[in-house]
N, C-alpha and C positions, 0 to 999 in steps of 0.2 A: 190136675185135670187140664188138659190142654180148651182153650175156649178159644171164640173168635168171631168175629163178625162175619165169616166167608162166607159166599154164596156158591153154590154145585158151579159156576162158570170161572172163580176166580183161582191164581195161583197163588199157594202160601210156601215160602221158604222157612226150612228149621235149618237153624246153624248149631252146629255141635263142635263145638270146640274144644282142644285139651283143657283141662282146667287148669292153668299157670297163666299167670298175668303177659308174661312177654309174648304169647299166644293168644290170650282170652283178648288183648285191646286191640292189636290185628282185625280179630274178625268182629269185631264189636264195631269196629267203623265198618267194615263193610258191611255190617246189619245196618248200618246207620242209611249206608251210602243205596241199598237196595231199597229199605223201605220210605225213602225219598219219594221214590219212584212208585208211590201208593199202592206196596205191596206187603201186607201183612207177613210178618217176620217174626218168627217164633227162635228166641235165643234160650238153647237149653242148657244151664249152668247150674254149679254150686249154688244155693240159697245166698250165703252172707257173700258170694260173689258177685250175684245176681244186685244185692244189693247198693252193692258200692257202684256199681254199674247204674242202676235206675238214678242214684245221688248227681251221678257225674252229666247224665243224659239228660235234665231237665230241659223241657223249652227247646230243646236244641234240635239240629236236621235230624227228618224221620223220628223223633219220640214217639209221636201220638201211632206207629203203624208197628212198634215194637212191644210182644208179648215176652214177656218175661216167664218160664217153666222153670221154677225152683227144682232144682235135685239135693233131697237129702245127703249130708255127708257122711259116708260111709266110716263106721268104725272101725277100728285097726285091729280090737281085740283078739280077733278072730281067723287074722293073717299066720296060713300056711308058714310053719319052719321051712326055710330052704326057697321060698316061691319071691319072686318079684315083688315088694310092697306094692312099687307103680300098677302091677299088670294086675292084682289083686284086686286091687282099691277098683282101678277101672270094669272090672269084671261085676262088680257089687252094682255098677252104674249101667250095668247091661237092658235088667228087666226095665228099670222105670223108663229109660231112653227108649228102647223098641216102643213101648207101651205109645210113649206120648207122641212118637212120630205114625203107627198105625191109626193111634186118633184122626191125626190130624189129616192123616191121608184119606178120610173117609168124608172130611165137609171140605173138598176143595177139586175140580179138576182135575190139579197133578200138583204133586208133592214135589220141590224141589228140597233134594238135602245138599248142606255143603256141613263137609265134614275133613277134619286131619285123620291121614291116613292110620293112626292110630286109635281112633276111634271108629275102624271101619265095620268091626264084630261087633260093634255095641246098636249098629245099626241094620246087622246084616237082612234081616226078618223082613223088613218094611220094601226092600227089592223084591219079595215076591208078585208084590201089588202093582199091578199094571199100567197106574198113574203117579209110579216111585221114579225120579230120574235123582243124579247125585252126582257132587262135582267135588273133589277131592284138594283141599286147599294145605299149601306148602308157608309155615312162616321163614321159611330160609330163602336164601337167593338161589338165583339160575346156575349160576355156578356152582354151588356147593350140590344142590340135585342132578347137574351134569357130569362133576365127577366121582360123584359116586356111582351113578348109572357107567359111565367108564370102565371105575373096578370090577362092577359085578359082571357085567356084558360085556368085555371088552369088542371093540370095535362095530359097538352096534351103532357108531354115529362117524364121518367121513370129517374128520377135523385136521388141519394140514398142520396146526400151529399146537398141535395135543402133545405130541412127543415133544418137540422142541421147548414149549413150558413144562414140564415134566422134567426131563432133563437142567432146565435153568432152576428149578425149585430144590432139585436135590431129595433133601430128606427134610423138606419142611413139609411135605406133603405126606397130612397122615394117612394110612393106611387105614382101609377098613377089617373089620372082623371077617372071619367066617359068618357068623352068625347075622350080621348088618348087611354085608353081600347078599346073603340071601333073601331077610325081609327086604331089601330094594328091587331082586329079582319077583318077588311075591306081587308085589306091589304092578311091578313091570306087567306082571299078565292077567289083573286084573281085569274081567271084560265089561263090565254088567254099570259102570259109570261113563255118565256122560261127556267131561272133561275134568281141566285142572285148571285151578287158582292158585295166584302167587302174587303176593304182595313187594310187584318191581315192575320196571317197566324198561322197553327199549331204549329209551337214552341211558342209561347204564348199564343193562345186559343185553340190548339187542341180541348179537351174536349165540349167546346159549341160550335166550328163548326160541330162538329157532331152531336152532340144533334138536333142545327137547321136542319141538314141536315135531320134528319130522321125525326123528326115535319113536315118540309116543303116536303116532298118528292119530291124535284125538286132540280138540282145541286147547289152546296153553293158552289162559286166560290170564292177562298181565296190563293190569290198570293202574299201578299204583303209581308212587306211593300213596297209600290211602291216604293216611295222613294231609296228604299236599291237597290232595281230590277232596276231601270233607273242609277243608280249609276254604280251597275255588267255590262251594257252594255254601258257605254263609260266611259271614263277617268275623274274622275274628274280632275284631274290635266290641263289637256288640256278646260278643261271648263270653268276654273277660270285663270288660266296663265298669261291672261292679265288684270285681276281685280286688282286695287287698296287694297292690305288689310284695311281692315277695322280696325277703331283704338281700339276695343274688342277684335280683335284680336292681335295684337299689346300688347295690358296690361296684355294679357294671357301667354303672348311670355314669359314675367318678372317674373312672379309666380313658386311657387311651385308646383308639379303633384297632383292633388285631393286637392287643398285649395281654391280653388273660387267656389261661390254657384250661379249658374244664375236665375234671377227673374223673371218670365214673366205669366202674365195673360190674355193670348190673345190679338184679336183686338177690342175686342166687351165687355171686362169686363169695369166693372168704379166701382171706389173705393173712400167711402166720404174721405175729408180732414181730418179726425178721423183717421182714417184706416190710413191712408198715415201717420201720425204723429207716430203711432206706428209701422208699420211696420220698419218705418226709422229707429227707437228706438230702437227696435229689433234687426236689422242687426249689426247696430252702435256697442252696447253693446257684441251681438257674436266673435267681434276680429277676427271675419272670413271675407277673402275677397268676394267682390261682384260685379256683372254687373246685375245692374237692368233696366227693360227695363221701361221706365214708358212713356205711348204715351201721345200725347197733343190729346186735347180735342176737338171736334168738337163742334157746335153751340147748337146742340140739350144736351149733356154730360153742358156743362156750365151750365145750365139753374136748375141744381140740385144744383147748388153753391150759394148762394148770388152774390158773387163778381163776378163772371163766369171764376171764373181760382184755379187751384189749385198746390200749391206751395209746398217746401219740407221745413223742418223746418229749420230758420234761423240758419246759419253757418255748416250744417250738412256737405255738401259738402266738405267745408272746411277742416272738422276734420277728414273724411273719405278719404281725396287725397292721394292715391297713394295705397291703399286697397281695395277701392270699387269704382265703379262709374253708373253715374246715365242716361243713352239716351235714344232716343224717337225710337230707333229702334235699332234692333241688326240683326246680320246675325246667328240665331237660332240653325241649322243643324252643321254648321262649329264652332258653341261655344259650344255644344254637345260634337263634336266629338275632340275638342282637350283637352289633355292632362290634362293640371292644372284646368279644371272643373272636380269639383266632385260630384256635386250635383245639382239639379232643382228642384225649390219653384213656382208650379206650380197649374192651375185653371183646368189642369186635363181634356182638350178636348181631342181625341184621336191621333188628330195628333201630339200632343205635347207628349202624352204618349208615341207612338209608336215610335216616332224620340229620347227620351230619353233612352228609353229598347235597339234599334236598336245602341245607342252608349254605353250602357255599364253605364248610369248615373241613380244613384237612387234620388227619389222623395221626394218631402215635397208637401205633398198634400193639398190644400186648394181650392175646387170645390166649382162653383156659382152656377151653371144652367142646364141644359138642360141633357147630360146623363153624365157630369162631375163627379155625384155622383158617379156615377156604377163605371165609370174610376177608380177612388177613393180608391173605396172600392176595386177592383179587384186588384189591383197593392199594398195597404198594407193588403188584409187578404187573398190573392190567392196567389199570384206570392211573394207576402214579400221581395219588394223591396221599400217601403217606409216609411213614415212614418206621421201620419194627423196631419195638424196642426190645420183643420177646417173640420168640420162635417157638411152632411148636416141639422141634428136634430139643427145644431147652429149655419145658417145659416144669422138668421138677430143679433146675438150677434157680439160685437167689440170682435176681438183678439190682446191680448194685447203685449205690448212688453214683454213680460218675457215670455210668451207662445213661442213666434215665436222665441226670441234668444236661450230656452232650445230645441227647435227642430232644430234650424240651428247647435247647440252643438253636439247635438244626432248623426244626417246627416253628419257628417263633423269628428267629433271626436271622437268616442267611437268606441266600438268594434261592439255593434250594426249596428250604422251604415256601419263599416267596411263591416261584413256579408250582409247588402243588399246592397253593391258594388260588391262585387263578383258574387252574385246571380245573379246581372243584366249583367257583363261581362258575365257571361256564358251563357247567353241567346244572348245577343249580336256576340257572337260566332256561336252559332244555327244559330241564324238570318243569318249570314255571308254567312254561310254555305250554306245554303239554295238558296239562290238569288243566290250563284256563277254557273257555268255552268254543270248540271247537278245534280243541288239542287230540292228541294221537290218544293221550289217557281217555278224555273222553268222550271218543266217539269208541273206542271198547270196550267202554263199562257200558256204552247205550247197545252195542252190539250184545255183549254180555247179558241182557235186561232183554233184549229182544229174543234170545235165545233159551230164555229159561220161560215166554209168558206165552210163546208160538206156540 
């Protein structure tokens, strides 16, 4: 049951997010970063997500204004032969969503919802209410939402430089479906939402937040990185203080400035025991240090294995102690931002792009999925802070060890590399700039704030 303190004069925002983590911590700081701004914020999530969530929020900016709406986790038992698990599952999440956002639209003013457009059925009902408005939040970059709006609409935006990268990209630029065309066309003529949020900002994609902005003719809300924004408004020092450092941190302490490369391909990447062999191989052979993050496997990721586990080559560890090392998790943000990292070999989602550019670390880009590509591409033929080690035209080929330790060479040692470290400092500067108090980020998150409480 949705509860709250509000009075018939104040406005409460529900956030509804996908439930996957590299989505769900996106919009969880910007629940952080709204209910700052003494606006009760209703985050409607998985229970034991919810969880982990309230563990991490303690004390911290906006807790005390964030309600927490448990949603039961839908069982699978009952999942349609043939139907989408994803769209299924989500479906089961329809009634109690409607349910607690019509709550809540009934002790407040006006209902603000911000929601991923995937979640926009689960919401649909609570638009009939006349104090419903809704802002439609993107965890990808400008770019990847511009060229896909490109594919589906062709020419529905006046870009002089669209063919011309097109042409220089060849066949690394993937194609969308029929089916993706159209959910973006869908999307396109949505009427009944107020605007959109995107976790970026113009020192890094100026150029196609405009562009969307004049396509969409509706506000293109662009504050971020959040990250950097929740950061400008409390200490991190005082937020970590009493953390144990972490032992990555620790081995970074020992290094030289710019000679360790961190490895990380998400939560959701899986890499065959091929892959894993040569990647090892790679690193090994580079002479350059390393913190690779390589997670264990869950039940379902086994089942790709014979054996259901996968190992790192006999003795590797060994040979690599006290230059590289290999854990099942890292603290990302904080090996970014220190010092003796100078590089990230990376799968190229945006939150990982943006947390790298936001520190000043250039890329080794090796994208799997989903708008990873576009990331990809944007960061070494736009911005020219990286460098590909994996294409998505070569996507189901092994890369082999000599490929990845001549890119970790490139990245780490030459001049080249040099030049996309500075490039990405000086963005990272912007960035700074920005998010501090009376930066471009925040005076439109306060326009943003003004806009949802008018």
């Amino acid at each position: 049951m949705a509860t709250t303190n509000s009075s018939d004069n104040e406005v409460i925002v529900a956030i509804v997010p996908f439930p996957d983590y590299s989505h769900l911590n996106q919009l969880f700081i910007l629940a952080r970063l709204v209910a700052s701004h003494n606006i009760p914020v209703h985050f409607l999530c998985l229970a034991d997500q919810n969880q982990d969530l309230k563990l991490h929020v303690q004390g911290g900016l906006g807790a005390s204004n964030i309600h927490f709406e448990d949603l039961m986790r839908p069982s699978d038992d009952d999942n349609a032969a043939g139907h989408d698990p994803i769209l299924m599952f989500l479906k089961k999440l329809r009634e109690p969503i409607q349910k607690t956002c019509i709550e809540l639209s009934t002790n407040a003013k006006r209902l603000v919802i911000i929601h991923e457009f995937i979640m926009t059925e689960l919401i649909w009902n609570a638009h009939t209410f006349p104090n419903v408005k809704s802002y439609i939040f993107h965890a990808g970059s400008a770019f990847n939402r511009y060229y896909r709006l490109q594919q589906s609409i062709p020419d529905i935006v006046d870009d002089d430089d669209h063919v011309k990268l097109v042409e220089q990209m060849h066949d690394e630029l993937p194609l969308l479906e029929p089916d993706g065309k159209l959910m973006v066309r869908m999307e396109h003529e949505l009427k009944f939402y107020s605007g959109e949020v995107i976790n970026s900002c113009k020192e890094v994609e100026g150029k196609y937040i405009d562009l969307l902005a004049n396509a969409k003719g509706k506000p293109f809300c662009s504050f971020g990185p959040f990250h950097m924004l929740l950061e400008s408004h409390e200490s991190i020092s005082s937020s970590s203080s009493n953390m144990i450092r972490n032992e990555c941190l620790e081995f970074l302490d020992m290094q030289d400035v710019n000679s360790v490369i961190f490895i990380s391909f998400g939560s959701t990447t899986t890499l065959s025991q091929e892959q894993i062999n040569e990647l090892a191989l790679g690193l090994e052979q580079s002479n350059y240090g390393f913190i690779w993050v390589l997670r264990k496997r869950n039940n379902v990721e086994k089942l790709r294995e014979k054996d259901g586990k996968i190992e790192l080559p006999e003795g590797f560890e060994e040979r690599v102690k006290g230059r590289g090392m290999v854990v099942n998790w890292a603290p990302q943000l904080e090996i970014l931002r220190h010092s003796s990292t100078g590089g990230f070999l990376s799968h190229c989602g945006w939150n990982s792009c943006l947390e790298s550019i936001s520190m000043g670390v250039p890329l080794a880009t090796w994208p799997i999925s989903y708008d990873q590509p576009y990331n990809a591409m944007y960061v070494t033929n736009v911005l020219k802070i990286g460098i590909s080690i994996k294409s998505c035209a070569h996507r189901e080929e092994l890369v082999t060890a000599s490929t990845i330790e001549k890119a970790v060479k490139t990245l780490m040692g030459t001049t080249e590399g040099e030049e996309m470290r500075q490039r990405a400092v000086e963005l990272s500067n912007k960035i700074k700039s920005s998010v501090s108090h009376g930066g471009h980020a925040c005076m439109e998150m306060e326009s943003f704030i003004s806009n949802i409480i008018k």
